[in-house]
ZADOVO-295250 format. One record per residue (C-alpha): x, y, z; residue number from 1. Coordinates in Angstrom, 2 decimals, m for minus. Example, Ala and Ser with C-alpha at 12.3 -4.5 7.8 and 13.67 -1.06 7.14 Angstrom:
<atoms>
       c1       c2       c3    i
    12.30    m4.50     7.80    1
    13.67    m1.06     7.14    2
</atoms>
This chain:
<atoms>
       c1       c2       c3    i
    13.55    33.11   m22.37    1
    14.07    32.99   m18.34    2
    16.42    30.25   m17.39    3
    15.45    27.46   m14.93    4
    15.81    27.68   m11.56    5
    16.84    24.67   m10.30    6
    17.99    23.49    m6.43    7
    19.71    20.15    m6.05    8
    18.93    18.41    m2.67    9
    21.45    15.33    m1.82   10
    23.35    14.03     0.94   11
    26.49    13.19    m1.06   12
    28.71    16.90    m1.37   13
    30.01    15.25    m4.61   14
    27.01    14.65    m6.25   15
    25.71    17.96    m5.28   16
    29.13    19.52    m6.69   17
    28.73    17.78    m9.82   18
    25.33    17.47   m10.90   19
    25.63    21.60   m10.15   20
    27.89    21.60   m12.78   21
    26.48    19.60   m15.59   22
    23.32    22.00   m15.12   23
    25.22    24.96   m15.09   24
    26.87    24.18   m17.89   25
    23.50    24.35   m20.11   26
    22.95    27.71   m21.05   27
    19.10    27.43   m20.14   28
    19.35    26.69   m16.70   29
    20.16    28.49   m13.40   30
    21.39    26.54   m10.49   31
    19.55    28.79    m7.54   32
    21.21    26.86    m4.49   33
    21.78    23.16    m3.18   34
    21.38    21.49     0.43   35
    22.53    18.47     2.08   36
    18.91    17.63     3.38   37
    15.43    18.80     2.70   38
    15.36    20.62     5.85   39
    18.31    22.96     5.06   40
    16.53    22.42     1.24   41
    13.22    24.43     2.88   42
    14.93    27.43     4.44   43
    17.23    28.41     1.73   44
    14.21    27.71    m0.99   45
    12.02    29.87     1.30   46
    14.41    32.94    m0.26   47
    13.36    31.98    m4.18   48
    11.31    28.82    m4.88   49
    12.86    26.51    m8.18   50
    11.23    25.40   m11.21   51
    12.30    22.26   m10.65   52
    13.79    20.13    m7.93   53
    16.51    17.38    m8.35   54
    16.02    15.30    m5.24   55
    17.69    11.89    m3.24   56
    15.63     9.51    m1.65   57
    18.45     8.17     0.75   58
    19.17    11.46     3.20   59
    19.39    11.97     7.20   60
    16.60    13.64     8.75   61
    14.23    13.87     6.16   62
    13.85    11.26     3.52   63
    13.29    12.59    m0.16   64
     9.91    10.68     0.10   65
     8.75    12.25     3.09   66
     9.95    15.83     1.20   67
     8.54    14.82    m1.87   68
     5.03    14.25    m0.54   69
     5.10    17.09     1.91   70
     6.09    19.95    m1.49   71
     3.20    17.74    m3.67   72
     0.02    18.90    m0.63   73
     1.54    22.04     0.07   74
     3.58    23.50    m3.10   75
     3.49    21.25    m6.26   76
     6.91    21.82    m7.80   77
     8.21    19.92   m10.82   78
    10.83    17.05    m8.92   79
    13.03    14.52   m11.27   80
    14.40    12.03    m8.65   81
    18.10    11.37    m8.21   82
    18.04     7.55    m7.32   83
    20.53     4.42    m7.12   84
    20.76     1.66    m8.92   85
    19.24    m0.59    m6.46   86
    16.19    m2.92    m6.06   87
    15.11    m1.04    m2.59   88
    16.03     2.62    m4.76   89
    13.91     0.94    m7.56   90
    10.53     0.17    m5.33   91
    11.60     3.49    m3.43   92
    11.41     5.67    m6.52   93
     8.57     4.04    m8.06   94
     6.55     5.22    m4.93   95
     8.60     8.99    m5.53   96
     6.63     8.65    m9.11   97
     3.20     7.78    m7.94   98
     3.65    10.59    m4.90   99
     4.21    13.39    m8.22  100
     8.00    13.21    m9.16  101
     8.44    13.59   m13.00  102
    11.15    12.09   m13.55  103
    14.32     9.48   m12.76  104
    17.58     9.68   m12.94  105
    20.44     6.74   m12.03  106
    23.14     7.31    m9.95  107
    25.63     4.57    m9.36  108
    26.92     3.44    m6.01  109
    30.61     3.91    m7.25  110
    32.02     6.22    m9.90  111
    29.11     8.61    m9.39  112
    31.21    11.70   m10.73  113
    32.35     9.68   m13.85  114
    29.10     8.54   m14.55  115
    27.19    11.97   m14.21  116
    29.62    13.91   m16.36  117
    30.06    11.01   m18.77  118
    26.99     8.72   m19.12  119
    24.23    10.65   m17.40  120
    24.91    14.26   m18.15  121
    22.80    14.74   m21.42  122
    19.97    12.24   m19.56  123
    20.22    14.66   m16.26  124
    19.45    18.08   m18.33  125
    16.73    16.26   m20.09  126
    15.19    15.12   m17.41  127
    15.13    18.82   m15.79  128
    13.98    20.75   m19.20  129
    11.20    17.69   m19.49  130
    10.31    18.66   m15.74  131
     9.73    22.33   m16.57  132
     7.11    21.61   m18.69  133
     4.99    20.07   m16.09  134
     1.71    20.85   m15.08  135
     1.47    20.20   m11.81  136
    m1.20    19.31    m9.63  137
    m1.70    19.33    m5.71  138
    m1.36    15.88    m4.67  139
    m2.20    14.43    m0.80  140
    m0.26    11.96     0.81  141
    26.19    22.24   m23.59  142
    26.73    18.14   m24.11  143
    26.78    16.72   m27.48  144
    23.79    15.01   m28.25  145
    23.50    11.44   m29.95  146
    21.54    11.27   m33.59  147
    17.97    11.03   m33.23  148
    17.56     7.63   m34.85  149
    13.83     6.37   m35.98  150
    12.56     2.96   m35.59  151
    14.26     1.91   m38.84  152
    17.09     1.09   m36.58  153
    15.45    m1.42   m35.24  154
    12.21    m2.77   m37.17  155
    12.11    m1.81   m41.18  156
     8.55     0.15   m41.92  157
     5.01    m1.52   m42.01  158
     4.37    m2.83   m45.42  159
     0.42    m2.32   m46.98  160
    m0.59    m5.95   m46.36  161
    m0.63    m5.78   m42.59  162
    m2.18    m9.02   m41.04  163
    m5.41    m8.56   m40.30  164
    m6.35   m12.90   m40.64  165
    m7.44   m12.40   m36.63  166
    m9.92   m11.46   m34.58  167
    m7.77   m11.22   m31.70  168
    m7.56    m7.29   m30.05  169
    m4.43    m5.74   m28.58  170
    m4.00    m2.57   m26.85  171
    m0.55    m0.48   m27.64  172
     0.12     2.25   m25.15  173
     2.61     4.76   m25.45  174
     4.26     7.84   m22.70  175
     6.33     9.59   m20.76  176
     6.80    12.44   m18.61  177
     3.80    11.72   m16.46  178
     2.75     8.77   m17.43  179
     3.53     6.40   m14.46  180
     0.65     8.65   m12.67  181
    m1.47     8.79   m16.22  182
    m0.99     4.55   m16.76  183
    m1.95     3.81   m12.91  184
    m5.18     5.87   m13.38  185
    m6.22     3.84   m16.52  186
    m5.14     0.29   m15.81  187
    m6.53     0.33   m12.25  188
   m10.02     0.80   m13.65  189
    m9.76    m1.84   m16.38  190
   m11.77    m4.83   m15.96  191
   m10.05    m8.53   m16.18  192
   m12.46    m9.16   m19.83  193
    m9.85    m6.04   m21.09  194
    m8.30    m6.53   m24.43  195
    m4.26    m7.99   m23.94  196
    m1.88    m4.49   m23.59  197
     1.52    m3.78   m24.59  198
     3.30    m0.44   m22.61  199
     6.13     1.29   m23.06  200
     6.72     3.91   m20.66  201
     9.74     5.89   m21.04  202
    11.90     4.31   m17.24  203
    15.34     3.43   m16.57  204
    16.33    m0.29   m16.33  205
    15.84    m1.61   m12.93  206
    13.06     0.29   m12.25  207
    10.05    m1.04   m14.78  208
     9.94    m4.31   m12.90  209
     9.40    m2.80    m9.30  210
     6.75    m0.29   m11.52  211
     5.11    m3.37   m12.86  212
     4.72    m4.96    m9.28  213
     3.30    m1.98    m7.79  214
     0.31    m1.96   m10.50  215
    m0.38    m5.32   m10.49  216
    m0.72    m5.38    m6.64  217
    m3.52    m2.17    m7.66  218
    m5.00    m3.94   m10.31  219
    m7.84    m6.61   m11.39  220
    m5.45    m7.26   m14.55  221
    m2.13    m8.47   m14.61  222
     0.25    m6.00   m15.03  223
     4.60    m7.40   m15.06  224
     7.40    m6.28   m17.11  225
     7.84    m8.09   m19.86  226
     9.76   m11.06   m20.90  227
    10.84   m12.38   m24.37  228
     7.89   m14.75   m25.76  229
     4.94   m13.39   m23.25  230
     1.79   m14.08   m24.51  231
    m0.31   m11.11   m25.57  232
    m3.80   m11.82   m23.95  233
    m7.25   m10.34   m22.35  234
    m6.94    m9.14   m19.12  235
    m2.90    m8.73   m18.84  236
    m0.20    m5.78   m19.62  237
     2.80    m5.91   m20.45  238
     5.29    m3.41   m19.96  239
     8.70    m3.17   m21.61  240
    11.76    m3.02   m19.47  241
    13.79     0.02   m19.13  242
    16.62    m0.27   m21.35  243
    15.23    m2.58   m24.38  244
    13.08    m2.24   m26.75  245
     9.50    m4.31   m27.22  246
     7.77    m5.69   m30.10  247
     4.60    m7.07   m30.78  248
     4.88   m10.81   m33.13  249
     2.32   m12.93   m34.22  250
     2.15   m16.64   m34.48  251
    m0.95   m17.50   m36.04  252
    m3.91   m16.04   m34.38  253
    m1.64   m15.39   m31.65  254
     0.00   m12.75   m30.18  255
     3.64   m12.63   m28.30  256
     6.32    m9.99   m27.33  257
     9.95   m10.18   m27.89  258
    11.85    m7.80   m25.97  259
    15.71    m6.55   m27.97  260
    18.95    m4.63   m27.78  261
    19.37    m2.22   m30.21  262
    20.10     1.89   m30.45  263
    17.99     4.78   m28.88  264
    15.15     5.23   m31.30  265
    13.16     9.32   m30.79  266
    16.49     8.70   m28.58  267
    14.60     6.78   m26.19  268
    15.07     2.98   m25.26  269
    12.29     1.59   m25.30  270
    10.42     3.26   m27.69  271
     7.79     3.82   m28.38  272
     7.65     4.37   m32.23  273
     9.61     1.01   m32.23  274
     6.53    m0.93   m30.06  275
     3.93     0.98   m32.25  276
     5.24     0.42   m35.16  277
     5.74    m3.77   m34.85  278
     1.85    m3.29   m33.70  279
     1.06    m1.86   m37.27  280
     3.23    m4.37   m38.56  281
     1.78    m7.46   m37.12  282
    m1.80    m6.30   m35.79  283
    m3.33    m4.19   m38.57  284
    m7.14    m3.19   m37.52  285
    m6.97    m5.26   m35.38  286
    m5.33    m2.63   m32.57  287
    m5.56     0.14   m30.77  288
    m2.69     2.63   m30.15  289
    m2.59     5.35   m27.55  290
     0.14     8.16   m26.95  291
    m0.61     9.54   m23.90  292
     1.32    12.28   m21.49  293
     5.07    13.21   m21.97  294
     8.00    15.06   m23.57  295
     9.12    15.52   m27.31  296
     8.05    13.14   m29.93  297
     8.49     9.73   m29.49  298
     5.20     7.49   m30.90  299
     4.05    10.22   m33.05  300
     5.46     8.66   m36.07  301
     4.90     4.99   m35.17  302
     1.32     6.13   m34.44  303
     0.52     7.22   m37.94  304
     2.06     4.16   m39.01  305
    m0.87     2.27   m37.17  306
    m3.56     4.51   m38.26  307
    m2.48     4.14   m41.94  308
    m2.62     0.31   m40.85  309
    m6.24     0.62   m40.26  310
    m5.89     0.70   m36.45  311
    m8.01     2.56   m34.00  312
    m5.64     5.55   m33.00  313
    m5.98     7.88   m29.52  314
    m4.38    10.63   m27.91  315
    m5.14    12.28   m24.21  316
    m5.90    15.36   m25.07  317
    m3.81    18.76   m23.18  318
    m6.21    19.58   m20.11  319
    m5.50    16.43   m18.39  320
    m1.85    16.14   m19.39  321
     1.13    16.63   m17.19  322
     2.95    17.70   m20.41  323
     1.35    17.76   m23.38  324
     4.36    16.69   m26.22  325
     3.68    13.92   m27.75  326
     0.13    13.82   m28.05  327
     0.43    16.69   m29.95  328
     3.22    16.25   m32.06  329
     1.18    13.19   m33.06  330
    m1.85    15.32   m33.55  331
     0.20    17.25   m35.90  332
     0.95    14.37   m38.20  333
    m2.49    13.10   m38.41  334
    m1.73    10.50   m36.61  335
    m5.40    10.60   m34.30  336
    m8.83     9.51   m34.87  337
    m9.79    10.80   m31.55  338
    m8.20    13.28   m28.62  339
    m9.46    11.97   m25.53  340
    m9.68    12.85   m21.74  341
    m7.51    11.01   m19.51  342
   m10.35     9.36   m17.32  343
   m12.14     8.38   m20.43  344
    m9.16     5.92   m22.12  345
    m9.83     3.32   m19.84  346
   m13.82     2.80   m20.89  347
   m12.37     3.26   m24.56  348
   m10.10     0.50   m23.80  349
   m12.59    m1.53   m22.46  350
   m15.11    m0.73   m25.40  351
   m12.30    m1.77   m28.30  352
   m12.06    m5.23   m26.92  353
</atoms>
């Protein structure tokens, strides 16, 4: 298979100099250049355009914004966003996401070369291989590799007497790569009467609250990032913060999130086999799951798990996703009553509750 052509873009020589070097170090990808700014970025890419783009926000003359949205109008190219770990990088980067970037990855303000050969390296090449996969769509303005754990690490199986003693509906919602663009286009066209909603989308810590405060400024629901003990309820969504893991409890009829520590489940934290598989656990019938657009498998498994539950199960079907993993890997397990469009989950939100 061809290798990936990739061109880093960044102000910093160091971080150019080393993320070059954790990608070249995969045998599937190709580094085809690097550039200080986007404008230097443009003429040397004119030469042989990339698969995919690792890009800074932060740079002199042209911001990686500005870049981002000019490439998305004129040339849609697969972009996974090089960002700091800072509240302005967070809202920043967020806006990179809803402009087309697939993708995040944190950089540190100090120890940057540490952190991106140590701690980020495996996340970085990810990220890029994830990016390739894209479908993109004109838009106007070698590293050893942790156990794949499932969600018994976290939450032991659903048992067969789910409760079911409720009338109350909830709405679990499952993605990735893609899905900050795929969740804005269904929760902005949910009405306030919608059934309560539970989110995990695959983010970095820092970042899902900023996420969460762009939506709900979009929004007739409330949209936030969760917090230990928020009430599941019609007409809000939660989201789970990058980092931890969220589960769905019940106390009596009603329903309540507790967000937790614990170990990469699919090798993702949050997860979502770990959030769909508390909703089989606690919610029964009584939900609605939905794995929607991204990379690899997470939520496949914790999907079936609901379905055998006796919950309403969905995925967005290939056409209208930006990569089409999960939904079908949970296709494969017969995990799906129903393969859906993307601009039809919203009504069949609104229809559950």
């Amino acid at each position: 298979m061809a290798k990936i052509g990739v061109f880093v873009i960044d102000d910093s020589a160091v971080v150019r100099q080393v993320v070059s070097e954790v990608l070249t170090a995969d045998p599937g990808i190709e580094l085809i250049g690097s550039a200080m700014d986007p404008l230097f970025a443009l003429d040397k890419m004119a030469q042989r355009w990339p698969d995919v783009i690792v890009l800074d926000i932060e740079m002199p003359r042209m911001d990686g914004l500005t870049f981002l949205r000019k490439i998305m109008a004129e040339r849609p190219t697969p972009v996974v966003i090089c960002s700091s770990l800072t509240e302005k990088g967070a809202e920043t980067t967020i806006e990179a996401l809803a402009a087309g970037a697939i993708g995040i990855v944190c950089k540190p303000g100090i120890g940057v070369r540490r952190f991106l050969m140590q701690d980020a390296a495996v996340e970085l090449v990810q990220a890029v291989k994830a990016a390739s996969h894209a479908r993109m769509r004109r838009i106007t303005p070698a590293h050893a590799v942790a156990p794949k754990l499932s969600a018994d690490a976290v939450l032991s199986p659903p048992s067969s007497g789910a409760l079911t003693q409720t009338t109350e509906r909830l709405v679990a919602i499952g993605t990735s790569t893609g899905g900050t663009q795929a969740l804005e286009q269904v929760l902005t066209a949910l009405p306030r009467t919608s059934p309560g909603i539970v989110v995990v989308q695959h983010m970095p810590e820092k970042f899902t609250a900023s996420f969460a405060a762009r939506l709900n400024g979009l929004c007739q629901i409330e949209v936030r990032e969760a917090v230990n003990r928020d009430r599941v309820m019609p007409g809000r969504a939660l989201i789970a913060p990058g980092g931890q893991h969220l589960l769905v409890r019940r106390s009596g009829a009603q329903y309540y999130v507790e967000v937790v520590d614990g170990p990469l489940v699919s090798r993702h934290r949050p997860s979502v086999d770990v959030l769909f598989r508390s909703v089989a656990k606690q919610a029964g019938r009584n939900a609605m799951g939905i794995i929607m657009t991204g990379m690899g498998d997470d939520g496949a498994h914790g999907l079936k798990e609901m379905r055998d539950a006796g919950a309403t199960t969905l995925a967005q079907d290939e056409a209208s996703c930006i990569v089409y993993g999960m939904p079908r890997e949970a296709v494969k397990l017969d995990a799906v009553d129903r393969v859906v469009s993307l601009r039809s989950v919203a009504s069949e939100i609104a229809r559950f509750g």
